[in-house]
FIDO-437493 format. One line per field, with one value per residue (C-alpha): residue number from 1; chain; x, y, z. Coordinates in nm, 2 decimals, always signed. Each point is the difference from the previous one (the first is absolute). Layout:
BEGIN
k	NUM, ...
c	A, ...
x	X, ...
y	Y, ...
z	Z, ...
***
This chain:
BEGIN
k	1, 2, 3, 4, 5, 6, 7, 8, 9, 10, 11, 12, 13, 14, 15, 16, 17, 18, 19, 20, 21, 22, 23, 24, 25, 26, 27, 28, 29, 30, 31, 32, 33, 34, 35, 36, 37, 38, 39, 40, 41, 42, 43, 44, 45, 46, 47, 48, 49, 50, 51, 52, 53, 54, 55, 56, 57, 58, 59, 60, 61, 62, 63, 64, 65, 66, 67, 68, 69, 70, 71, 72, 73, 74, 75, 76, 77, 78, 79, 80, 81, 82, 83, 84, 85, 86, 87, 88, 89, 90, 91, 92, 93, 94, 95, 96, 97, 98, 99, 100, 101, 102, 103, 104, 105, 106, 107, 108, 109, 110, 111, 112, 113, 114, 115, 116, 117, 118, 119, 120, 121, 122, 123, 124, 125, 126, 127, 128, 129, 130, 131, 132, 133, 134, 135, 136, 137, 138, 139, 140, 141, 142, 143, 144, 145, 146, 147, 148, 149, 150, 151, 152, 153, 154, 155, 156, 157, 158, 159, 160, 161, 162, 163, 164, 165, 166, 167, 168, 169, 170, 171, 172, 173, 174, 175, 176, 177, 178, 179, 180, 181, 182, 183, 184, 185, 186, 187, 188, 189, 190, 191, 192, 193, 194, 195, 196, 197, 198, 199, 200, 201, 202, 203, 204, 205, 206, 207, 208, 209, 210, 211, 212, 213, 214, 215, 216, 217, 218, 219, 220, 221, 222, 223, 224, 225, 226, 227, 228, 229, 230, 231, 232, 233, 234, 235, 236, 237, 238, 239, 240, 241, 242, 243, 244, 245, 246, 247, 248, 249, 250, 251, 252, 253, 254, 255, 256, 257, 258, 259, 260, 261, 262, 263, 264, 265, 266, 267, 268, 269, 270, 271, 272, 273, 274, 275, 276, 277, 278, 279, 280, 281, 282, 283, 284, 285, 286, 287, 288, 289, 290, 291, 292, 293, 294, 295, 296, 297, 298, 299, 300, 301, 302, 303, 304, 305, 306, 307, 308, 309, 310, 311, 312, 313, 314, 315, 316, 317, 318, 319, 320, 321, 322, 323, 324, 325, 326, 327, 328, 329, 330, 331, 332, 333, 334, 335, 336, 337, 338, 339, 340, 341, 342, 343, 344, 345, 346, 347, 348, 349, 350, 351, 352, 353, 354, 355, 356, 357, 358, 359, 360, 361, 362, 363, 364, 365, 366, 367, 368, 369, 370, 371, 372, 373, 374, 375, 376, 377, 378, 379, 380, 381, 382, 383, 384, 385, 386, 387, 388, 389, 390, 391, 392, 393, 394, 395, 396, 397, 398, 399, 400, 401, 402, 403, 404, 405, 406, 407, 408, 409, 410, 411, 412, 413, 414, 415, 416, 417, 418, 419, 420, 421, 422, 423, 424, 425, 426, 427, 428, 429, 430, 431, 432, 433, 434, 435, 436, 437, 438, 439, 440, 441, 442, 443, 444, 445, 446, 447, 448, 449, 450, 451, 452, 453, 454, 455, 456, 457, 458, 459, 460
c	A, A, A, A, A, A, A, A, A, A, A, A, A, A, A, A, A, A, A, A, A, A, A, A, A, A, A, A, A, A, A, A, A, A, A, A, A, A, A, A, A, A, A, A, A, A, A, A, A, A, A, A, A, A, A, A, A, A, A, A, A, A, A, A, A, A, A, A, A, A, A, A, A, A, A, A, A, A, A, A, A, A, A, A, A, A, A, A, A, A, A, A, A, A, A, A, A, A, A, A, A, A, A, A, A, A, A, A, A, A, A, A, A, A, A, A, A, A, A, A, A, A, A, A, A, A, A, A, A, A, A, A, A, A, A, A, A, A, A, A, A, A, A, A, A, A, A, A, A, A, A, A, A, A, A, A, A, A, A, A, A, A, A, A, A, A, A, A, A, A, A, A, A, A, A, A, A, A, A, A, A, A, A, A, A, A, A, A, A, A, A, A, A, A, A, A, A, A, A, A, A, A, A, A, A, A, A, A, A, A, A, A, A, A, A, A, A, A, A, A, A, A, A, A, A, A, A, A, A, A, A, A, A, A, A, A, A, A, A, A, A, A, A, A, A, A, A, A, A, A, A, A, A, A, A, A, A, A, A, A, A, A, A, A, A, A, A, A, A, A, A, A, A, A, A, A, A, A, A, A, A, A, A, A, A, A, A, A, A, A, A, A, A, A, A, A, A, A, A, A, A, A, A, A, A, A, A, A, A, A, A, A, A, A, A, A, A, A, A, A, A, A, A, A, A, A, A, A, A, A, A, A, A, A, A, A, A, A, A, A, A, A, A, A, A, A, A, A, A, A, A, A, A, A, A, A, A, A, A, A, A, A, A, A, A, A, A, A, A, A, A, A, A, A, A, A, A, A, A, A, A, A, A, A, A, A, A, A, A, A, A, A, A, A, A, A, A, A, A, A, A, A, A, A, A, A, A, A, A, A, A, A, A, A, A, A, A, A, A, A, A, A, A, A, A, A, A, A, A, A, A, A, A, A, A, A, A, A, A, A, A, A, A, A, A, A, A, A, A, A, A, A, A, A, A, A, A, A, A, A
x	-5.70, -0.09, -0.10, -0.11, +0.12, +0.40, +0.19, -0.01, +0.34, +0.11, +0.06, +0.28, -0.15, +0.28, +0.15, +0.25, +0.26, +0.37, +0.02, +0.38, +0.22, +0.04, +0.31, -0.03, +0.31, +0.08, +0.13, +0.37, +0.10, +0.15, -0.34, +0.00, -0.19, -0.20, -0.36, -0.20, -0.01, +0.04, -0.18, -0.35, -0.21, -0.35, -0.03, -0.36, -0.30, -0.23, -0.02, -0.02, -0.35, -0.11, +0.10, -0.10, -0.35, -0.03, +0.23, -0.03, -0.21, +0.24, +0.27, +0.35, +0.33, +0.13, +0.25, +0.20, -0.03, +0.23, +0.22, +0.07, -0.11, -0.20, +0.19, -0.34, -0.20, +0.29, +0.07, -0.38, +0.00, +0.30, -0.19, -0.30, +0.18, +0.18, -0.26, -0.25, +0.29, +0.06, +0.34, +0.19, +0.29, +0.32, +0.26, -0.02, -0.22, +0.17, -0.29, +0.07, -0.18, +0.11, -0.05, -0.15, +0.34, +0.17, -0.19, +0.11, +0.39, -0.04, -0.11, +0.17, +0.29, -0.08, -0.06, +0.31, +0.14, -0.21, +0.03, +0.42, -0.04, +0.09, -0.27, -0.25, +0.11, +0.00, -0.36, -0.13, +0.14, -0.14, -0.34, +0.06, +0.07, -0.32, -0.22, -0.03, +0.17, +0.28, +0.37, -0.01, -0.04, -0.32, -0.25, +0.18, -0.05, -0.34, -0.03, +0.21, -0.21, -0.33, +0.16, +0.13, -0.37, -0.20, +0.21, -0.20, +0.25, +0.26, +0.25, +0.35, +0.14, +0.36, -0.03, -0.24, -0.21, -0.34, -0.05, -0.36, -0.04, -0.17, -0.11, -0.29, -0.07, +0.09, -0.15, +0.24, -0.06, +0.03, -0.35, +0.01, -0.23, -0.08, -0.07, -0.38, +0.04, +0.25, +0.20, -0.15, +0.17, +0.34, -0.04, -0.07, +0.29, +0.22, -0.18, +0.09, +0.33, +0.01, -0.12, +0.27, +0.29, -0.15, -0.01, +0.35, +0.05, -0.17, +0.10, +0.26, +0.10, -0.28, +0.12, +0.40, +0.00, +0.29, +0.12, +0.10, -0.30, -0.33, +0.09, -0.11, -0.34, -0.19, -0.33, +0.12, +0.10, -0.34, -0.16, +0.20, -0.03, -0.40, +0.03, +0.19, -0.21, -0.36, +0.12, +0.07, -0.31, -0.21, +0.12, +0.06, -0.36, -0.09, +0.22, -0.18, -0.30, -0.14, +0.00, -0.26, -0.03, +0.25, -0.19, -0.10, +0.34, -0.27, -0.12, +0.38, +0.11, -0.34, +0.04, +0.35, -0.10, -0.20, +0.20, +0.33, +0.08, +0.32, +0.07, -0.26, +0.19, +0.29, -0.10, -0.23, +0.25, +0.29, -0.31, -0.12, +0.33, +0.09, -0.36, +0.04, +0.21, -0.25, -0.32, +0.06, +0.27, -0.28, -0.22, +0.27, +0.06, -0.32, -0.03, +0.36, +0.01, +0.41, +0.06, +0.05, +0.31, +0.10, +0.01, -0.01, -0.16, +0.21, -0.18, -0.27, -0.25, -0.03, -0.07, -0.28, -0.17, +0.04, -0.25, -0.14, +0.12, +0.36, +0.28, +0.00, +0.31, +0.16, +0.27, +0.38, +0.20, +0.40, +0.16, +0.31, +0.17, -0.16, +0.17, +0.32, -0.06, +0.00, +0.31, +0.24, -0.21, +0.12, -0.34, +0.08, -0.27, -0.15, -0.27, -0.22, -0.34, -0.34, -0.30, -0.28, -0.39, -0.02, +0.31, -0.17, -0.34, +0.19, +0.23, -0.27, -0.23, +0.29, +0.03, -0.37, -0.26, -0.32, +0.20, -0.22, +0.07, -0.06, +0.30, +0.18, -0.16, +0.09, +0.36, +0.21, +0.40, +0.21, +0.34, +0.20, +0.34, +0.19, +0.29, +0.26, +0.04, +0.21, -0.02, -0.40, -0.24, -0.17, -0.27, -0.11, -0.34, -0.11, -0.37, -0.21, -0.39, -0.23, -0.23, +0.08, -0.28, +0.16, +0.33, -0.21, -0.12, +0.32, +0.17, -0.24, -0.03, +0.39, +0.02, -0.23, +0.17, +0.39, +0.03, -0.01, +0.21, +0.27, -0.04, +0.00, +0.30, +0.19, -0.01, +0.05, -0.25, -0.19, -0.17, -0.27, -0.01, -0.25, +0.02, -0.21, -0.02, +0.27, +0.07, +0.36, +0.09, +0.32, +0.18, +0.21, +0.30, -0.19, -0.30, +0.19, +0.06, -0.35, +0.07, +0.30, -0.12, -0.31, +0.24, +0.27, -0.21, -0.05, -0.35, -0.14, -0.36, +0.04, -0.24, +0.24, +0.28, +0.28, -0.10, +0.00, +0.34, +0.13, -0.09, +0.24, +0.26, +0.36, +0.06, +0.32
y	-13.65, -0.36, -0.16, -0.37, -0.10, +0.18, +0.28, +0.26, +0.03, +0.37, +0.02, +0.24, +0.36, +0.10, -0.24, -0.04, +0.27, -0.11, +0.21, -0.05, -0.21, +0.03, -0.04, -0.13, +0.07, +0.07, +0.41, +0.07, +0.19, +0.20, +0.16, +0.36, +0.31, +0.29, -0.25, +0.26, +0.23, -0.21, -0.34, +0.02, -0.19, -0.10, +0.12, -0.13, -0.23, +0.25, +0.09, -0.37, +0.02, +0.34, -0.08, -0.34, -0.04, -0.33, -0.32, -0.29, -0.31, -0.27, -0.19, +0.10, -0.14, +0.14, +0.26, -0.03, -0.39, -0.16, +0.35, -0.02, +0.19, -0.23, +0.03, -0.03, +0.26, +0.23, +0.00, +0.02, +0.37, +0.12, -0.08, +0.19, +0.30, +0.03, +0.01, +0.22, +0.26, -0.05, -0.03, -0.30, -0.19, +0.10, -0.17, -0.29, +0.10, -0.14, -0.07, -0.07, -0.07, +0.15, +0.02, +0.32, -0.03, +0.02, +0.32, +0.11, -0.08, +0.16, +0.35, +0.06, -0.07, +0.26, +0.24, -0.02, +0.08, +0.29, +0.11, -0.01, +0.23, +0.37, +0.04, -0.13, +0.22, +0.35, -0.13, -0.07, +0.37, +0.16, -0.16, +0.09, +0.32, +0.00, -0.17, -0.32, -0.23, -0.10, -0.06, -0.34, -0.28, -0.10, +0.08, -0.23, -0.28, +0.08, -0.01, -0.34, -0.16, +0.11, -0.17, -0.29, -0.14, +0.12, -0.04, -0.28, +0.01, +0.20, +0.05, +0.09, +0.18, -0.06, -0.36, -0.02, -0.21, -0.04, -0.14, -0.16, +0.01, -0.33, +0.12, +0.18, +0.39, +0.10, +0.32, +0.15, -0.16, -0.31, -0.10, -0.20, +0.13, -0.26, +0.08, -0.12, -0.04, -0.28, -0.17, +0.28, +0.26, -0.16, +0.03, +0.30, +0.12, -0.20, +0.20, +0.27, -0.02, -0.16, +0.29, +0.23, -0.24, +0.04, +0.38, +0.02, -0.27, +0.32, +0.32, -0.05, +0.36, -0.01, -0.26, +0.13, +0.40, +0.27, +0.00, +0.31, +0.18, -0.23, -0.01, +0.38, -0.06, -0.16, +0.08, -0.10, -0.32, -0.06, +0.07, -0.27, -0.21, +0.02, -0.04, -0.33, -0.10, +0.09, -0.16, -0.34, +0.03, +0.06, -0.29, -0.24, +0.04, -0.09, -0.29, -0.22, -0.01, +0.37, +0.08, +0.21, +0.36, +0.05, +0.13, +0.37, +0.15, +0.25, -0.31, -0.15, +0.32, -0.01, -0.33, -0.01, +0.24, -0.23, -0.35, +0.14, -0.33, -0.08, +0.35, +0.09, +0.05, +0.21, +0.40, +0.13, +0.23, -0.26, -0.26, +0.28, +0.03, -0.40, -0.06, +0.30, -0.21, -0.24, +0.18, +0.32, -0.17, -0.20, +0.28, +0.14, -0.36, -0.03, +0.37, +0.03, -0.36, -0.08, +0.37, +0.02, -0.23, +0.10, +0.37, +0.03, +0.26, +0.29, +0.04, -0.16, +0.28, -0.17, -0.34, +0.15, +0.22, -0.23, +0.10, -0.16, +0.37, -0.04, +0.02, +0.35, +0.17, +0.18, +0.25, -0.18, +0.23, -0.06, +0.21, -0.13, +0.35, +0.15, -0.29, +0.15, +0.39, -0.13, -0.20, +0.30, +0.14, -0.30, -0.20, -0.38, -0.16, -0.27, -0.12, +0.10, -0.19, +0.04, -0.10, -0.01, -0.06, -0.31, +0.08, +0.34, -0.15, -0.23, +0.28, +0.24, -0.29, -0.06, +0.35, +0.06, -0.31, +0.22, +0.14, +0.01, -0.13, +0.36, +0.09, -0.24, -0.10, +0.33, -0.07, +0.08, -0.07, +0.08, -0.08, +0.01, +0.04, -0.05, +0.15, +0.04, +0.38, +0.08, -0.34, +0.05, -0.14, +0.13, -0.01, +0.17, -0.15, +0.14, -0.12, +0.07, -0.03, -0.02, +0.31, +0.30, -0.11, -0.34, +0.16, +0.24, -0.30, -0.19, +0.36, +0.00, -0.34, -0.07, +0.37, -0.21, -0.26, +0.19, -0.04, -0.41, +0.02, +0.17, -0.20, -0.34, +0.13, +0.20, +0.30, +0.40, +0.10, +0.01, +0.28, -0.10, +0.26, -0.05, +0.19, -0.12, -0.35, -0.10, -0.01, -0.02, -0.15, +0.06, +0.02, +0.27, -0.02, -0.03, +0.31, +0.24, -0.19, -0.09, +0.22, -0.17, -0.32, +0.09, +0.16, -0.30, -0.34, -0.12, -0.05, -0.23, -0.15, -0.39, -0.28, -0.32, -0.15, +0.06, +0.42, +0.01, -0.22, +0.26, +0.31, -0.16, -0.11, +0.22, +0.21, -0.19
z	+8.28, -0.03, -0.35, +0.00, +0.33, -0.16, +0.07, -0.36, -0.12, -0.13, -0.36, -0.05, +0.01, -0.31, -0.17, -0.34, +0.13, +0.11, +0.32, -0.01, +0.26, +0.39, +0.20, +0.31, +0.31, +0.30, +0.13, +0.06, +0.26, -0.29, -0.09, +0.06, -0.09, +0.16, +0.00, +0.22, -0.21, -0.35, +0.02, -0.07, +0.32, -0.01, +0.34, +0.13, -0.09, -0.03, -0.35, -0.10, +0.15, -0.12, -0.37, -0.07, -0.13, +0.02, +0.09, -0.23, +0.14, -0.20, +0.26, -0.15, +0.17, +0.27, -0.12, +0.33, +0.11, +0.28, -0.04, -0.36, -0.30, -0.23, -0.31, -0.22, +0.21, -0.04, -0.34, -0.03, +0.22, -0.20, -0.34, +0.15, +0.15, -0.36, -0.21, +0.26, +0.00, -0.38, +0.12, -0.11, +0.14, -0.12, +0.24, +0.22, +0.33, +0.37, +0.23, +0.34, +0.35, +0.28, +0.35, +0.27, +0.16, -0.33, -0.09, +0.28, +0.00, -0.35, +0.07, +0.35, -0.22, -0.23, +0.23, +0.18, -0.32, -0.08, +0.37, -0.05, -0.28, -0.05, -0.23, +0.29, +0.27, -0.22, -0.08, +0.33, +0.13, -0.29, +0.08, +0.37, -0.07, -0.18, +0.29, -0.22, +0.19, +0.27, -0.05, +0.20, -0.21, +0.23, -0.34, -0.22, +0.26, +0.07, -0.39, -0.01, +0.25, -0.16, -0.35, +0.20, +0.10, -0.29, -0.34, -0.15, -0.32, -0.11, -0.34, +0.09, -0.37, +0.12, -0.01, -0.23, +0.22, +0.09, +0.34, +0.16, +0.39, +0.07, +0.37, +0.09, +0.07, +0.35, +0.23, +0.19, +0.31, -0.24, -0.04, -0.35, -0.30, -0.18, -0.39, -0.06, -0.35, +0.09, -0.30, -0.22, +0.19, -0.02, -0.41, -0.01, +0.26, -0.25, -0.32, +0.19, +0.02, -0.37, -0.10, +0.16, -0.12, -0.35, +0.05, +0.09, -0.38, -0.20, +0.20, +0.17, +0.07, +0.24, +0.23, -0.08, +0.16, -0.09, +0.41, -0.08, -0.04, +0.14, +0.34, +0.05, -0.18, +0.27, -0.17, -0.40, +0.19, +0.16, -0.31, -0.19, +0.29, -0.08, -0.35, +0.04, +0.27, -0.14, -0.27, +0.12, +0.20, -0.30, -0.22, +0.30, +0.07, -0.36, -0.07, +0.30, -0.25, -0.04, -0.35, +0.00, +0.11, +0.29, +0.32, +0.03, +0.16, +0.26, +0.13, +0.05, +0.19, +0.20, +0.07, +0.11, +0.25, +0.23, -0.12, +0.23, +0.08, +0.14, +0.06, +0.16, +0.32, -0.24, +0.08, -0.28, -0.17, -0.05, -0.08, -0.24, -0.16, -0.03, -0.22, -0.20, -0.27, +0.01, +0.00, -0.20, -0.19, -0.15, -0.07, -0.21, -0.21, -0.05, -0.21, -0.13, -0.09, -0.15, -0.02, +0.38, -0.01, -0.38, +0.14, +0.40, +0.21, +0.16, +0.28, +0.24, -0.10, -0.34, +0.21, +0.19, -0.23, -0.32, -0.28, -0.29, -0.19, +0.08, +0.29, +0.17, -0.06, +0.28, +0.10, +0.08, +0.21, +0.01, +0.27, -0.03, -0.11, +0.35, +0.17, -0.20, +0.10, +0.39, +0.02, -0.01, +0.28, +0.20, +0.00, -0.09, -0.19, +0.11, -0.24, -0.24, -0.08, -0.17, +0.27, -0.27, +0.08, +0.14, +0.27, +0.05, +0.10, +0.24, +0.16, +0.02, +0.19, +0.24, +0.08, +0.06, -0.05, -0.04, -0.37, -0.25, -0.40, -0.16, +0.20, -0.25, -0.27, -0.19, -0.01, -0.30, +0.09, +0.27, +0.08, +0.36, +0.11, +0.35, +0.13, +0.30, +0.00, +0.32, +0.22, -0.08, -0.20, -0.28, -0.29, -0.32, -0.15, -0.34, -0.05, -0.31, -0.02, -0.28, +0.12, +0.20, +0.25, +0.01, +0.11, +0.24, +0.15, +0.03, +0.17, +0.28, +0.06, +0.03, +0.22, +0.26, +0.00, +0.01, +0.39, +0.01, -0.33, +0.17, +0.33, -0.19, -0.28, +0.34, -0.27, +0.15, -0.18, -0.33, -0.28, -0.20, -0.31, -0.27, -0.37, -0.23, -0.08, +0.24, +0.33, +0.20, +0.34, +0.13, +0.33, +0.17, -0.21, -0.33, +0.11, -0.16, -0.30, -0.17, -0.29, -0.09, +0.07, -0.26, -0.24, -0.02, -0.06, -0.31, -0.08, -0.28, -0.06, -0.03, -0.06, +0.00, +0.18, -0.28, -0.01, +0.36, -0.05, -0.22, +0.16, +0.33, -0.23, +0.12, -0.25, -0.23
***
């Protein structure tokens, strides 16, 4: 906007708060830490677009000029971020650009450490077992690459840094995205990840897991990740001006559907499931408010069916003494894992594309386990639904689909065997065994992360 022949200055959108000091340094190749799974990543451009409601017409400095952070503009977007999340500085913030082939470097690193791990090969042959995914590390570099050309911005909690990726969006046949909202877009990358840094000052148990416990809840995990991520979103979106009513979360999620982006050319169900932080993250900060982060969700069915009422509450199945009861019998266990709503709707769409949500959408809890009974593999899957035509529905759907299960999961066979509310899955070695598998887990209702936490606790 032009006034008088001069460029309008911005006033300072908030001013009179002391948004605390910034450190400013360069990574050591001492920084470590499981990042994939931890850091919080604004992965794609896309939501800039669908939430803003307006960009301001004032010319503003650069925040990135001649690749430097302008101190001024940056202290400005921490002030902002602050006071939109009504959460205020409590220790210096490092802020730091860095570079696509940094990103990179940074998470093949992590990966070869997660890849080196026992803990990652018991999961990935409990999830083959399970038809979920391979035991060759080929998904995590598919993921790595997807990260590599879309992260925008990302906040590492085991450095306690905040890092800006001053290079543009890439496609994966490394077209280059460029972020229409321009400077704007930067700021609110860096609220973004303000915003998780700042999350991590006030709760830090969220950023700082028990690794003895998390790393079988796939779907608590994905439900925190949301909460964080919807979150940041949320305030992000506010602090670049938007004090008003945030934007209806139904027209986000809508949205988001046609503005793929960069990964448009990602397949839809791994697309489906990078967004989903994002999209019905936000739906669920915008209804819970400080409550989601103050006390997390257990599960992604609280995520996608959040209600101005309250959370749903939902059945959490342990089956750890079954896993006990087998080992005698010579079976090893290999993992045990919950797949929850969101991974069920994925799995099920894999299996057979034409699946319908009703198949789904009445779930209530379930829990799996995978074993090596005799040189073969093998699986027990307890799954609880809210109505007995829910789990009617669920029984024949999964008995169609029990053929390319077994084919994909190289199971002997399986038994579907419905009673009541819920419904078990098991393979040859684990047929006979439904009733004890139904008679052994532990089942609790749970609404938040710390009662599903204590339901899992081993027993002292």
């Amino acid at each position: 906007m032009q006034w008088r022949g001069k460029k309008r200055r911005c006033p300072p959108l908030i001013g009179g708060r002391d948004a605390g000091s910034i450190a400013m340094g360069t990574r050591t190749k001492d920084d470590r830490g499981n990042r994939l799974g931890a850091i919080g990543m604004l992965v794609t451009f896309m939501f800039l677009v669908v939430l803003l409601l307006q960009a301001t017409s004032c010319v503003r400095p650069e925040l990135i000029e001649n690749a430097a952070l302008n101190q001024g503009r940056m202290y400005e977007v921490i002030e902002r971020a602050s006071a939109a999340s009504r959460l205020p500085v409590i220790h210096p913030l490092t802020v730091q650009l860095i570079s696509r082939a940094e990103v990179s470097k940074l998470l093949q690193e992590d990966a070869t450490t997660t890849t080196q791990s026992d803990a990652w090969t018991a999961s990935q042959a409990g999830r083959s077992a399970m038809g979920l995914s391979s035991e060759s590390p080929g998904a995590l570099s598919t993921q790595v690459a997807l990260l590599s050309r879309t992260t925008a911005g990302l906040y590492v909690p085991e450095d306690k840094t905040l890092y800006i990726v001053d290079e543009p969006v890439r496609s994966a046949a490394g077209g280059i995205h460029l972020d229409s909202l321009g400077s704007l877009g930067k700021e609110v990358t860096l609220a973004h990840e303000v915003i998780h840094a700042l999350q991590h000052q006030h709760y830090p148990n969220l950023f700082e897991p028990d690794e003895t416990l998390w790393p079988q809840q796939t779907d608590a995990t994905l439900a925190l990740q949301a909460a964080k991520e919807g979150d940041a979103t949320l305030w992000a979106a506010q602090s670049v001006g938007l004090l008003g009513k945030a934007r209806d979360p139904e027209d986000v999620i809508e949205a988001s559907r046609e503005a793929v982006g960069p990964l448009a050319d990602a397949p839809a169900l791994v697309r489906e499931l990078t967004v989903f932080p994002y999209t019905y993250g936000y739906r669920f900060a915008y209804y819970e408010g400080t409550a989601g982060l103050a006390s997390p969700p257990a599960s992604t069915e609280q995520i996608l069916h959040v209600e101005n009422q309250g959370r749903r509450d939902f059945q959490a199945i342990d089956l750890s003494p079954f896993a006990r009861s087998v080992e005698p019998e010579g079976c090893r266990v290999l993992y045990q894992d919950t797949m929850g709503e969101l991974t069920l709707s994925l799995w099920l769409r894999s299996l057979d594309p034409t699946v319908t949500p009703n198949i789904w959408d009445g779930w209530d809890g379930d829990r799996w386990i995978a074993a090596e009974c005799n040189h073969r593999r093998e699986i027990a899957w307890l799954t609880s639904w809210d109505t007995e035509k829910d789990a009617v529905e669920f029984e024949k759907a999964i008995a169609g689909m029990a053929a390319t299960l077994q084919s994909r999961a190289h199971l002997q066979s399986l038994m579907v065997n419905r009673q009541g509310l819920e419904v078990v899955i098991a393979s040859d070695a684990f047929g006979s065994k439904a009733g004890d598998l139904k008679r052994l887990a532990k089942r609790m209702r749970v609404t938040t992360h710390a009662e599903l936490a204590t339901h899992f606790a081993p027993a002292r």
